[in-house]
NUPASE-883982 format. One record per residue (C-alpha): residue number from 1; residue in one letter; x, y, z. Coordinates in steps of 0.05 Angstrom, whole numbers, padded with zeros to 5 digits. Layout:
// residues N
+-----+---+--------+--------+--------+
|   k | r |   east |  north |     up |
+-----+---+--------+--------+--------+
| NUM | A |      X |      Y |      Z |
...
+-----+---+--------+--------+--------+
***
This chain:
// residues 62
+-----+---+--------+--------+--------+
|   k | r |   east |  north |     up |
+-----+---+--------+--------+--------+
|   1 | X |  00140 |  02565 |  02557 |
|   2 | X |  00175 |  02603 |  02503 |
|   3 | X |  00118 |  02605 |  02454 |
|   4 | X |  00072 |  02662 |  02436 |
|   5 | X | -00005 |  02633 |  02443 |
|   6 | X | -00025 |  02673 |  02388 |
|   7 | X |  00017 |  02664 |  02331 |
|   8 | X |  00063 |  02598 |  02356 |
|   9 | X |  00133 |  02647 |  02352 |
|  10 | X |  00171 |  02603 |  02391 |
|  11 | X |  00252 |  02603 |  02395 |
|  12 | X |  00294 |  02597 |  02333 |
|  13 | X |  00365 |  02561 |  02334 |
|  14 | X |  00428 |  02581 |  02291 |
|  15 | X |  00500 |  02584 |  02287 |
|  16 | X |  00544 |  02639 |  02333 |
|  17 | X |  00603 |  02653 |  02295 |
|  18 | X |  00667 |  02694 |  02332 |
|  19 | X |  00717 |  02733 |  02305 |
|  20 | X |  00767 |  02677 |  02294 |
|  21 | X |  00705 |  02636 |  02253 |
|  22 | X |  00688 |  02587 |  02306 |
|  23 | X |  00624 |  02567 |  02312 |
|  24 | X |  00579 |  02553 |  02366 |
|  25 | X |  00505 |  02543 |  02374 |
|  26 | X |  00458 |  02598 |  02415 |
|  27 | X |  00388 |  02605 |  02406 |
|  28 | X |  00346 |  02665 |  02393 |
|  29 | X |  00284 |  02673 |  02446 |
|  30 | X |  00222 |  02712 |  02433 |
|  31 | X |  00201 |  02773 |  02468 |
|  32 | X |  00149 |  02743 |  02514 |
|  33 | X |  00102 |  02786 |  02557 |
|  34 | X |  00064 |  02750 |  02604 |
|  35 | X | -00014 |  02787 |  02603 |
|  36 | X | -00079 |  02787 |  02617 |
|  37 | X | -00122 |  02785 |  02560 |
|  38 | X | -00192 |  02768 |  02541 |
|  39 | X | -00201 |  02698 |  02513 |
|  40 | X | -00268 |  02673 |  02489 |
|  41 | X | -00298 |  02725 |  02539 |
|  42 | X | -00264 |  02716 |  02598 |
|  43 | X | -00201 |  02757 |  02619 |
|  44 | X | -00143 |  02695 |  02630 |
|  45 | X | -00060 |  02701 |  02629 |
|  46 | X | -00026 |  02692 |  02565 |
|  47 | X |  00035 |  02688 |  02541 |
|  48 | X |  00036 |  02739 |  02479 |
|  49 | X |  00096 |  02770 |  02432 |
|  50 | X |  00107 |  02840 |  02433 |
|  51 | X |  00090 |  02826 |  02359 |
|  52 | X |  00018 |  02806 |  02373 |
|  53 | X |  00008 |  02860 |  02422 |
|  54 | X |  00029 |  02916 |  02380 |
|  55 | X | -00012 |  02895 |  02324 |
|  56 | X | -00070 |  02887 |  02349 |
|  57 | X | -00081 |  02805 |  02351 |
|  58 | X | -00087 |  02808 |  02432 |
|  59 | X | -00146 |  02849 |  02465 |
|  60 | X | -00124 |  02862 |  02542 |
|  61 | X | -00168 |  02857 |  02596 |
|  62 | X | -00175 |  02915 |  02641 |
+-----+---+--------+--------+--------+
***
């Protein structure tokens, strides 16, 4: 579920590092909204990045 619809953002992996230098895995998650937006004419849910929205990529439904 994790993925953006629009551009395919989906979650990104690295390395956590604490103060004494041990290392850990951890993820980094997008920043999901869940919205109603118009797709091929007809107002549907999507999952869409803040990203997208802001920019202009999505078109919400009223």
């Amino acid at each position: 579920m994790a993925k953006c619809q629009f551009c395919d953002k989906s979650v990104a992996f690295g390395i956590r590092v604490s103060h004494s230098h041990r290392r850990t895995n951890r993820t980094w998650k997008p920043n999901l909204k869940r919205v109603k937006a118009l797709v091929k004419g007809s107002p549907v849910h999507v999952y869409a990045c803040t990203r997208c929205l802001r920019s202009g990529k999505v078109t919400r439904a009223v």
